[in-house]
DSSP file (Angstrom, degrees, kcal/mol; ACC not computed):
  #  RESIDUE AA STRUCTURE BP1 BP2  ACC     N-H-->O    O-->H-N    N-H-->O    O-->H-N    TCO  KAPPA ALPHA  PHI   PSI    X-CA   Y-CA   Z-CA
    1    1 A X              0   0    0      0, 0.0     2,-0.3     0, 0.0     0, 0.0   0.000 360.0 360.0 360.0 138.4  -22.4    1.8   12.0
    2    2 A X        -     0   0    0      2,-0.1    87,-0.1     1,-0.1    84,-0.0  -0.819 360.0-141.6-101.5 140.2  -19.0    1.8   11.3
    3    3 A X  S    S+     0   0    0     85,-0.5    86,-0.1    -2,-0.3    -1,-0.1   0.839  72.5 103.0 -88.2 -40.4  -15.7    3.5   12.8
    4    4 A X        -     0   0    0     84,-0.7     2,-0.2     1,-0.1    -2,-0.1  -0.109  66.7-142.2 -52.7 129.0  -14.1    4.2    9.4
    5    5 A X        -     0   0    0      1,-0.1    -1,-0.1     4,-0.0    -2,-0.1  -0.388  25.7-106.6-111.3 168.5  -14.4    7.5    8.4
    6    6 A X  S    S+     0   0    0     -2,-0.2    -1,-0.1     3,-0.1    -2,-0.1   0.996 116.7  56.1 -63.5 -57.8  -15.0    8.3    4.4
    7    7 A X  S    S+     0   0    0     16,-0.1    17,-0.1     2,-0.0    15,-0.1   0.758  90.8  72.5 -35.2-104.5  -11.3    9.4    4.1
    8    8 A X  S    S-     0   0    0      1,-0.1     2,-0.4    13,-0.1    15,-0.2   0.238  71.1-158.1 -66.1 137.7   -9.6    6.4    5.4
    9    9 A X  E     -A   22   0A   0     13,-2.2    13,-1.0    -5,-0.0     2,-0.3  -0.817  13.6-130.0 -75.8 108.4   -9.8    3.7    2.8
   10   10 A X  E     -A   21   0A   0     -2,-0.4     2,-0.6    11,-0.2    11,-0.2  -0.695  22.8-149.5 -64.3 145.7   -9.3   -0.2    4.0
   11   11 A X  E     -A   20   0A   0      9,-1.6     8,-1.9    -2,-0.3     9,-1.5  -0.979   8.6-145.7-119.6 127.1   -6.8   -2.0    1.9
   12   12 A X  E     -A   18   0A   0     47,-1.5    49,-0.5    -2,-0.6    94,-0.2  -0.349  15.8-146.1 -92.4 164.0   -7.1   -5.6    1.4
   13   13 A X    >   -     0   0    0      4,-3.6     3,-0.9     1,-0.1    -1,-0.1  -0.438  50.0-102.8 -98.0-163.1   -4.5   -8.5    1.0
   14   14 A X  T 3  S+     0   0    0     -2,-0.2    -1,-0.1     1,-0.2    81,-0.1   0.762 125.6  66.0 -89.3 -29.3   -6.5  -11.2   -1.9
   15   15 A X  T 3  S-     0   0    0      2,-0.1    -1,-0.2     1,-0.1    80,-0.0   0.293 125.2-105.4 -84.7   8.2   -7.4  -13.5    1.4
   16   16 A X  S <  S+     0   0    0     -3,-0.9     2,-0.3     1,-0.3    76,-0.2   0.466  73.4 145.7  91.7  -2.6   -9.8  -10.3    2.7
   17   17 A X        -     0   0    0      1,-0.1    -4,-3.6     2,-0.0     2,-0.7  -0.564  55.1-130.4 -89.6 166.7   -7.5   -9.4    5.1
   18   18 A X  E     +A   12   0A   0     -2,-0.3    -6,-0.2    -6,-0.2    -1,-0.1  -0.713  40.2 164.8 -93.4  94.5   -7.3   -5.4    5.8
   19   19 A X  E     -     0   0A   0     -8,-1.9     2,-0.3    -2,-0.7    11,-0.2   0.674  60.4  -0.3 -90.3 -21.6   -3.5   -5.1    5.6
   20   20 A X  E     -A   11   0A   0     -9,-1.5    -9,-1.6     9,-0.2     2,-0.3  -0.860  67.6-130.3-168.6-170.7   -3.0   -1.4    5.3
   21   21 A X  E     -AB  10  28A   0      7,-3.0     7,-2.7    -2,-0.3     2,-0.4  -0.978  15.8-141.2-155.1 155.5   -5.8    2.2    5.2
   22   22 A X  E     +AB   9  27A   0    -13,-1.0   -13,-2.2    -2,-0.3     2,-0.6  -0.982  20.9 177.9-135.5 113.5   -5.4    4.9    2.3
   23   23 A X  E >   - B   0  26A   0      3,-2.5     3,-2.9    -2,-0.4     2,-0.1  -0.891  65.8 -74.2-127.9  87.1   -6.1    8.4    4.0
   24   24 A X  T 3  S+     0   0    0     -2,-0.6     3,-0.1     1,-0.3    -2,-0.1  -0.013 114.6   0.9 -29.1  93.8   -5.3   10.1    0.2
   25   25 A X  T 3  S+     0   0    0     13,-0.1    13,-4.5    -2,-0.1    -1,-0.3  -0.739 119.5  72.9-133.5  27.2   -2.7   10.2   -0.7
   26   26 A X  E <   -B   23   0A   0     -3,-2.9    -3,-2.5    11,-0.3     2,-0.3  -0.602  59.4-151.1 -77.3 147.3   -0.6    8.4    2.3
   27   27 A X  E     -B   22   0A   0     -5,-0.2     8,-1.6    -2,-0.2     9,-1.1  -0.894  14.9-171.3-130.7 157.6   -0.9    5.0    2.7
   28   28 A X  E     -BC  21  34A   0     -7,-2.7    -7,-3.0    -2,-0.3     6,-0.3  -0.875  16.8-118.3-154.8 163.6   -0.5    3.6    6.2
   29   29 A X        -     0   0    0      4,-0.9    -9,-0.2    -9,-0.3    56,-0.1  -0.025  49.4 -87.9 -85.4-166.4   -0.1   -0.5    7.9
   30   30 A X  S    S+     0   0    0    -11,-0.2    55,-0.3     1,-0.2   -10,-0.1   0.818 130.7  58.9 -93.0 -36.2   -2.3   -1.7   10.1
   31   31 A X  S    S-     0   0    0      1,-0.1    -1,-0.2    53,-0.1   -11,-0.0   0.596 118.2-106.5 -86.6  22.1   -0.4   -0.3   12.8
   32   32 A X        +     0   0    0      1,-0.2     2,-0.2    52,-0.1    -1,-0.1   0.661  69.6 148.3  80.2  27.1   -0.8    3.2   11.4
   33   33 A X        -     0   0    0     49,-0.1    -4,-0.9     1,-0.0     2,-0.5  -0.446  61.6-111.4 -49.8 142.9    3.0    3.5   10.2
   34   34 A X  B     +C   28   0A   0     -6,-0.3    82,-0.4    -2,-0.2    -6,-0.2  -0.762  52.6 161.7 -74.6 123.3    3.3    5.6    7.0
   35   35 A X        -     0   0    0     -8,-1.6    12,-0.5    -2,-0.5    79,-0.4   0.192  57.9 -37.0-135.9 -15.9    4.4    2.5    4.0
   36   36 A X        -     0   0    0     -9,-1.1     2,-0.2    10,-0.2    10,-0.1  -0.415  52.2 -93.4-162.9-148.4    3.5    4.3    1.3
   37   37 A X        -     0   0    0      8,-0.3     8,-1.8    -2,-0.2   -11,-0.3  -0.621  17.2-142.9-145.2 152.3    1.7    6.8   -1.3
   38   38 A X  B     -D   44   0B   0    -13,-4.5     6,-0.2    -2,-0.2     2,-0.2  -0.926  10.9-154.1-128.2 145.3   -0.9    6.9   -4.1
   39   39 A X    >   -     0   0    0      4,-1.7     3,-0.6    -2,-0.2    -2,-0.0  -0.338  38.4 -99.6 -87.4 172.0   -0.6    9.0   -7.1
   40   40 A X  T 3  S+     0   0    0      1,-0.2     2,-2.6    -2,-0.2    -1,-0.1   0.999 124.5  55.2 -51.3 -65.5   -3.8   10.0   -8.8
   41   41 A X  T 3  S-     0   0    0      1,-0.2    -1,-0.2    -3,-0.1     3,-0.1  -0.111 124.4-109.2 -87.2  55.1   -3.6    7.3  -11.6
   42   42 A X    <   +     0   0    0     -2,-2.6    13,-2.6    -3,-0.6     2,-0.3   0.509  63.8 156.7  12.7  59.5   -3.3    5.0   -8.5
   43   43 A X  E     - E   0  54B   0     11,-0.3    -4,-1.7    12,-0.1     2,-0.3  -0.756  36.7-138.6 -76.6 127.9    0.2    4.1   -8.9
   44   44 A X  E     -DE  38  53B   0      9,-3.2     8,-2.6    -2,-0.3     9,-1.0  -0.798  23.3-177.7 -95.1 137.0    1.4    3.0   -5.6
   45   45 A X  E     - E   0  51B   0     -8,-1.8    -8,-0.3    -2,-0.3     6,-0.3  -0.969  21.2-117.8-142.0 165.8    5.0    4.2   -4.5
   46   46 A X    >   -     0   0    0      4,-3.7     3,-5.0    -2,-0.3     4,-0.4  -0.488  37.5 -98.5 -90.4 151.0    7.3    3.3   -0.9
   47   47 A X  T 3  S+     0   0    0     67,-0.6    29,-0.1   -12,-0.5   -11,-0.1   0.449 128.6  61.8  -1.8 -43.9    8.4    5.7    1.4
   48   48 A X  T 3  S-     0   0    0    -13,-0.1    28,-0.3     2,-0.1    -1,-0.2   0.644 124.6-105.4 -99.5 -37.9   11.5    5.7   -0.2
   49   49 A X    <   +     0   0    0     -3,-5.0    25,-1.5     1,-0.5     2,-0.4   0.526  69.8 149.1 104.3  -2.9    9.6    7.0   -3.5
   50   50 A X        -     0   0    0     -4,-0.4    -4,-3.7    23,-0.2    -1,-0.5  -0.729  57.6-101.1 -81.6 139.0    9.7    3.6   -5.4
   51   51 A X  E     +E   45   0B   0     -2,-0.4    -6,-0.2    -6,-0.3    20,-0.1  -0.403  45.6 167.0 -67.4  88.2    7.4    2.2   -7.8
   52   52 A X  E     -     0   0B   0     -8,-2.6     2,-0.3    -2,-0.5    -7,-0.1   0.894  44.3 -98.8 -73.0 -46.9    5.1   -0.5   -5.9
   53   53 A X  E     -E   44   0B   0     -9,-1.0    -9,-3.2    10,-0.1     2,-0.3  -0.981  51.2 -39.1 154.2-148.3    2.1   -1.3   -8.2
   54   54 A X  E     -EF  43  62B   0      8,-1.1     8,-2.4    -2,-0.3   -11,-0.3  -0.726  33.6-118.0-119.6 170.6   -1.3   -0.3   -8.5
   55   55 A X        -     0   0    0    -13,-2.6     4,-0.3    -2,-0.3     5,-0.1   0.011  35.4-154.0 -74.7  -2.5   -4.3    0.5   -6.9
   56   56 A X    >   -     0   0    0      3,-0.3     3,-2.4     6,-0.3     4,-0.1   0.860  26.3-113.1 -29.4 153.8   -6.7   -2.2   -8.0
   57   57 A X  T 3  S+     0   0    0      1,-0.3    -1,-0.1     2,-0.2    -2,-0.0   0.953 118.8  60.4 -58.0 -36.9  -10.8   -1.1   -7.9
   58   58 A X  T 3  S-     0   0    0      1,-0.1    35,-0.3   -47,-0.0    -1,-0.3   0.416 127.1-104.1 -87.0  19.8  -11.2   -3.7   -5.2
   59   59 A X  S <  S+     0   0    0     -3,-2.4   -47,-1.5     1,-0.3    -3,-0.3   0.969  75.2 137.0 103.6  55.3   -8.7   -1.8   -3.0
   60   60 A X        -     0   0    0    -49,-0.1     2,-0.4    -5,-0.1    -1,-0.3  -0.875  56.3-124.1-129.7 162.6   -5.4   -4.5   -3.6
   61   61 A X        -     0   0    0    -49,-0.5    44,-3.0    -2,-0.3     2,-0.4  -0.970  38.3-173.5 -96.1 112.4   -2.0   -3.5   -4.1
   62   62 A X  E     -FG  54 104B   0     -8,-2.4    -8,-1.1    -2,-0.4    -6,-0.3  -0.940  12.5-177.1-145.5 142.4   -1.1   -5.3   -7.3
   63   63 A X  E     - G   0 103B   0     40,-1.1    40,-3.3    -2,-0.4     2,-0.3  -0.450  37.0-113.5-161.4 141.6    2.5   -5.6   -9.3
   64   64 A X  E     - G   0 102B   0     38,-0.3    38,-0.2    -2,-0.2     3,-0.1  -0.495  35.9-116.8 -99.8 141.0    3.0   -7.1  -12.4
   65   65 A X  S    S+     0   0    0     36,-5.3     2,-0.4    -2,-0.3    -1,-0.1   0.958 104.9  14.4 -52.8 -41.0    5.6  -10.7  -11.7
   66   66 A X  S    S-     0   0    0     35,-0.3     2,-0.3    -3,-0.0    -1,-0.1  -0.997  80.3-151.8-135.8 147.5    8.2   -9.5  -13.6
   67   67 A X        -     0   0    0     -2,-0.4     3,-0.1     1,-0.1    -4,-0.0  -0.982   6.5-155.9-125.3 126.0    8.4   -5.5  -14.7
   68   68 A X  S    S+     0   0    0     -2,-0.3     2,-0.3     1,-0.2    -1,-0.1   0.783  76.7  39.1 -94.6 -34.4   10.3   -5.3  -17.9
   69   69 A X  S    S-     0   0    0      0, 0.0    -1,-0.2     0, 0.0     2,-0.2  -0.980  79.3-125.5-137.5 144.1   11.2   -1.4  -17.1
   70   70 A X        -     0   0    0     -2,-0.3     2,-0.2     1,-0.1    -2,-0.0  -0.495  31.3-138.3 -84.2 130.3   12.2    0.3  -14.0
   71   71 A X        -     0   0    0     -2,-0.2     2,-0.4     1,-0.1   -20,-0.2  -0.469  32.1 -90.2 -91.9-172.6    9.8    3.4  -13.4
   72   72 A X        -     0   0    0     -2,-0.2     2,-0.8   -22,-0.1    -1,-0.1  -0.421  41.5-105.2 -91.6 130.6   11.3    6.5  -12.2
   73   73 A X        -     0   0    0     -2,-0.4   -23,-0.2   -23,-0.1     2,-0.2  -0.599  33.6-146.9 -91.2 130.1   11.6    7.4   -8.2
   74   74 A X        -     0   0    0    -25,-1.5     2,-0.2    -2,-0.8    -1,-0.1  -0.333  16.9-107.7 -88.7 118.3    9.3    9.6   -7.5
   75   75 A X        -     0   0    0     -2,-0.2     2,-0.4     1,-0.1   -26,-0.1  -0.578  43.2-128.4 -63.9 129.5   10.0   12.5   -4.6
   76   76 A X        -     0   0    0    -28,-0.3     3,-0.2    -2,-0.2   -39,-0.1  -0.599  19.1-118.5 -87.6 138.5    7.6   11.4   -1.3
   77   77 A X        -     0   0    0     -2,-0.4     2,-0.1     1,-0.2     3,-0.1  -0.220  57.4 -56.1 -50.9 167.5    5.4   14.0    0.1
   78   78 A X        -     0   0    0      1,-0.1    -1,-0.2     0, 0.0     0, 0.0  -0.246  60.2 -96.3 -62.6 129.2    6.0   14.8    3.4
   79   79 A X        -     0   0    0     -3,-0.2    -1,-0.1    -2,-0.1     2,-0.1  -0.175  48.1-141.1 -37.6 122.9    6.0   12.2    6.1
   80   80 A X        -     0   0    0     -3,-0.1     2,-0.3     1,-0.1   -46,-0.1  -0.386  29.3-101.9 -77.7 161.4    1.8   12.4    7.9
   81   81 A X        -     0   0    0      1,-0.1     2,-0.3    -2,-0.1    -1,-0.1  -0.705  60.1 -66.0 -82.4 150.7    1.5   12.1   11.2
   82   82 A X        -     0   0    0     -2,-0.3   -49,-0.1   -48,-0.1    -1,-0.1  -0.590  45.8-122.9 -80.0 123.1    0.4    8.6   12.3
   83   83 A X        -     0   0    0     -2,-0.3   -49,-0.0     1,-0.1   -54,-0.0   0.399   9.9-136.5 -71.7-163.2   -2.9    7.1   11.7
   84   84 A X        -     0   0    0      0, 0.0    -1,-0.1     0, 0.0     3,-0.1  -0.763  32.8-125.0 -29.1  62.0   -5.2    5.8   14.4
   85   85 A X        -     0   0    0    -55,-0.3   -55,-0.1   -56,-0.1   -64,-0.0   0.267  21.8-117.0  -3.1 123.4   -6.4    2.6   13.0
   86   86 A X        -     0   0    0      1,-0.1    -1,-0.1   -81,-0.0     3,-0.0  -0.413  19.8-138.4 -72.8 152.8  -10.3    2.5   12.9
   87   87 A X  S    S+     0   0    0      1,-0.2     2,-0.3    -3,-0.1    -1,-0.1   0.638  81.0  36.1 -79.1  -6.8  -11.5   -0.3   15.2
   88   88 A X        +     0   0    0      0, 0.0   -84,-0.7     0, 0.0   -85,-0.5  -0.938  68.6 172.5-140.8 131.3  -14.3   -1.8   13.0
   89   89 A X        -     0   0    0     -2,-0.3   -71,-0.1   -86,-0.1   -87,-0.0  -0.985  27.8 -90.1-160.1 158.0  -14.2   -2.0    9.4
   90   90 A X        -     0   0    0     -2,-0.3     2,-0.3     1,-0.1    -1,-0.1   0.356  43.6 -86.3 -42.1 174.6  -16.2   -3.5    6.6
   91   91 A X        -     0   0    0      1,-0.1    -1,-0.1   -73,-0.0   -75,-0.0  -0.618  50.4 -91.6 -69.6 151.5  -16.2   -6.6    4.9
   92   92 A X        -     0   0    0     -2,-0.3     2,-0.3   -76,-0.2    -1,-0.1  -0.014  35.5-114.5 -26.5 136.3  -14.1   -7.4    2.2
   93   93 A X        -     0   0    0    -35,-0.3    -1,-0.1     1,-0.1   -77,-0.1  -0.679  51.9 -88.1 -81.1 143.6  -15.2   -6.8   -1.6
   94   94 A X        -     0   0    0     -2,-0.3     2,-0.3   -78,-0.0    -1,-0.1  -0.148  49.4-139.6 -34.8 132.7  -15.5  -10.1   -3.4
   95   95 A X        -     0   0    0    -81,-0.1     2,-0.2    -3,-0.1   -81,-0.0  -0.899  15.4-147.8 -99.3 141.2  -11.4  -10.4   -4.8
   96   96 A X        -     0   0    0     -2,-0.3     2,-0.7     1,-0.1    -1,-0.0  -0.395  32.5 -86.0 -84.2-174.4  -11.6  -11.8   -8.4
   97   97 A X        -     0   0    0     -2,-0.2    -1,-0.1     1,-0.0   -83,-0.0  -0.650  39.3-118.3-114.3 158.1   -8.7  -13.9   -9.2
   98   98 A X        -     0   0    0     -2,-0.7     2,-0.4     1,-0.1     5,-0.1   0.024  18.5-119.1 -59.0-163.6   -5.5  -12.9  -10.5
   99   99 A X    >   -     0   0    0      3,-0.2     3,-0.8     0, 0.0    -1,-0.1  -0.731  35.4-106.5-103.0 138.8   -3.8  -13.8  -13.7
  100  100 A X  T 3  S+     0   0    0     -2,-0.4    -2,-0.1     1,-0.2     0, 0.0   0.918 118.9  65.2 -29.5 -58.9   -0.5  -15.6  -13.5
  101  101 A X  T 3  S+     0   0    0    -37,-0.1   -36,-5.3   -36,-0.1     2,-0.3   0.708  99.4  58.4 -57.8 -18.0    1.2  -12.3  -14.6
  102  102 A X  E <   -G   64   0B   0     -3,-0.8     2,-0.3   -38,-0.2   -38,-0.3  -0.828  57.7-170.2-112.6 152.5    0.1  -10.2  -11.1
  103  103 A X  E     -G   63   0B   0    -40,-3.3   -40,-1.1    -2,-0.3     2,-0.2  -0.914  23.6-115.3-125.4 165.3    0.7  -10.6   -7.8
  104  104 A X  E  >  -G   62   0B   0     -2,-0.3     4,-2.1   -42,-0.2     5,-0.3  -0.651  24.1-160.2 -73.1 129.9   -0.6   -9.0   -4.1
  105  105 A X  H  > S+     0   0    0    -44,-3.0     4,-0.9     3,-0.2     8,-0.2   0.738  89.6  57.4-110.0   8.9    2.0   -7.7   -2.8
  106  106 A X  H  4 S+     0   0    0    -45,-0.3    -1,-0.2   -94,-0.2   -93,-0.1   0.338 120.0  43.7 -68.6   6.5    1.0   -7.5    0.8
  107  107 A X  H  4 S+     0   0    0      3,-0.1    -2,-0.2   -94,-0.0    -1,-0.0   0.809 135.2  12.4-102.7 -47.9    0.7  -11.6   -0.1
  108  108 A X  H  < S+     0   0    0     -4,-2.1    -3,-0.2     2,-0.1     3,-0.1   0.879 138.1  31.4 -94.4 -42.3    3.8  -12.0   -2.0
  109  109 A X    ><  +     0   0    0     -4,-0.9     3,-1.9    -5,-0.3     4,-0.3  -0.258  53.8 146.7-116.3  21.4    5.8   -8.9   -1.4
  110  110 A X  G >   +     0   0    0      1,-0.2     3,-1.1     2,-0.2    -1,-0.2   0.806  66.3  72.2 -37.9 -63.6    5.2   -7.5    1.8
  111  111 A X  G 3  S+     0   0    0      1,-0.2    -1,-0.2    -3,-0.1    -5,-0.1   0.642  84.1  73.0 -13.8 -54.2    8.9   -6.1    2.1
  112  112 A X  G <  S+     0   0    0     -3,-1.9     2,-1.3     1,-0.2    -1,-0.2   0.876  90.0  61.4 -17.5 -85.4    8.1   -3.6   -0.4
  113  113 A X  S <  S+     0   0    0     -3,-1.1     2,-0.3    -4,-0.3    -1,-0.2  -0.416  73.1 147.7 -30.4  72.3    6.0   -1.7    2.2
  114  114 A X        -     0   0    0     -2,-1.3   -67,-0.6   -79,-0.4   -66,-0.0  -0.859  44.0 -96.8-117.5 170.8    8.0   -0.7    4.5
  115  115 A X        -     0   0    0     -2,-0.3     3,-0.3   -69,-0.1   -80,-0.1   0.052  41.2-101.8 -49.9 166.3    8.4    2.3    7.0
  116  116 A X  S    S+     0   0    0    -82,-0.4   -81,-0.1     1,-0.2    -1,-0.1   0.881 122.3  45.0 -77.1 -23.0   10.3    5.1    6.7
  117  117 A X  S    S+     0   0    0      5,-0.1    -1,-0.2     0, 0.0     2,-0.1   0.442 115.5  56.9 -75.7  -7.4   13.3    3.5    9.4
  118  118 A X        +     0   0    0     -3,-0.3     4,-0.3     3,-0.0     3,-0.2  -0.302  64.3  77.3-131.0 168.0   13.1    0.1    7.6
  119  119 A X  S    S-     0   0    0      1,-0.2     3,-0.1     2,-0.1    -7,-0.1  -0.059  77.8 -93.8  85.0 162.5   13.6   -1.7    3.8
  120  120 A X  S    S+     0   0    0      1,-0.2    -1,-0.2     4,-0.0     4,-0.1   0.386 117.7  66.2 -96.5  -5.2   16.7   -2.6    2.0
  121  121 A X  S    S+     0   0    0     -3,-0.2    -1,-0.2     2,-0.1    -2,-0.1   0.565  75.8 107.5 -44.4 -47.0   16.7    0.7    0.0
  122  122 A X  S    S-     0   0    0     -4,-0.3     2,-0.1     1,-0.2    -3,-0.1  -0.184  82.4-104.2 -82.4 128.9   17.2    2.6    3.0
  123  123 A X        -     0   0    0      1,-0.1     2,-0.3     0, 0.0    -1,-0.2  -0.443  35.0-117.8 -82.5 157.1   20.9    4.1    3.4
  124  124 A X        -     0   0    0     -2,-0.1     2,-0.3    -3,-0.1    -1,-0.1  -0.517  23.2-125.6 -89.6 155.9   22.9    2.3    5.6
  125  125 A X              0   0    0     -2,-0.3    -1,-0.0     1,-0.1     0, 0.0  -0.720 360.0 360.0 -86.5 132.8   24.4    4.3    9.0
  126  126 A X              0   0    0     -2,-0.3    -1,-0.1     0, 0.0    -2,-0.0   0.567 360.0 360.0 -97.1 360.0   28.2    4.3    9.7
């Protein structure tokens, strides 16, 4: 039996690891920081309300190498309170392999993800 409740989601990196949890439509690290949000047509977007990538069926975040046009930032829902990471959680679904054109971005692009105090987006304090 498993700790994971039907809500929370694991999200995998392409090497199987459980990098992040999707409690719809907040998207959270492993240490149950808020990183993120999913639209319905499982567009992923930062804190910030910037366009991350998609949702893939086997639960990856994944972003096209180069994106020809900028999508539009998106207003974030209101900050969730912060998860409690399950303590057991399934195995991995088989990852096919990518195409050249996409990448993980908890593999290549971790930065992306960031917290709401964190990332280069994030106005600076005088």
């Amino acid at each position: 039996m498993t700790s994971v409740t039907p809500a929370t989601i694991p999200i995998y990196s392409t090497r199987g690891d459980v990098e992040g949890f999707l409690v719809y439509p907040h998207l959270y690290n492993r240490q149950g920081e808020w990183i993120g949000f999913v639209q319905p047509n499982r567009e992923v977007y930062s804190v910030l309300g910037y366009y991350i990538g998609e949702l893939s069926p086997d639960k990856r975040i994944l972003r096209k190498r180069s994106m020809d046009d900028e999508k539009a930032r998106l207003k974030p829902p209101p900050a969730p309170a912060r998860l409690r990471a399950p303590s057991t959680l399934p195995l991995p679904p088989m990852m096919r392999e990518l195409p050249h054109s996409m990448v993980d971005v908890f593999e290549d692009m971790p930065e992306l993800l960031h917290t709401m105090d964190a990332g280069e987006f994030q106005q600076d304090l005088d």
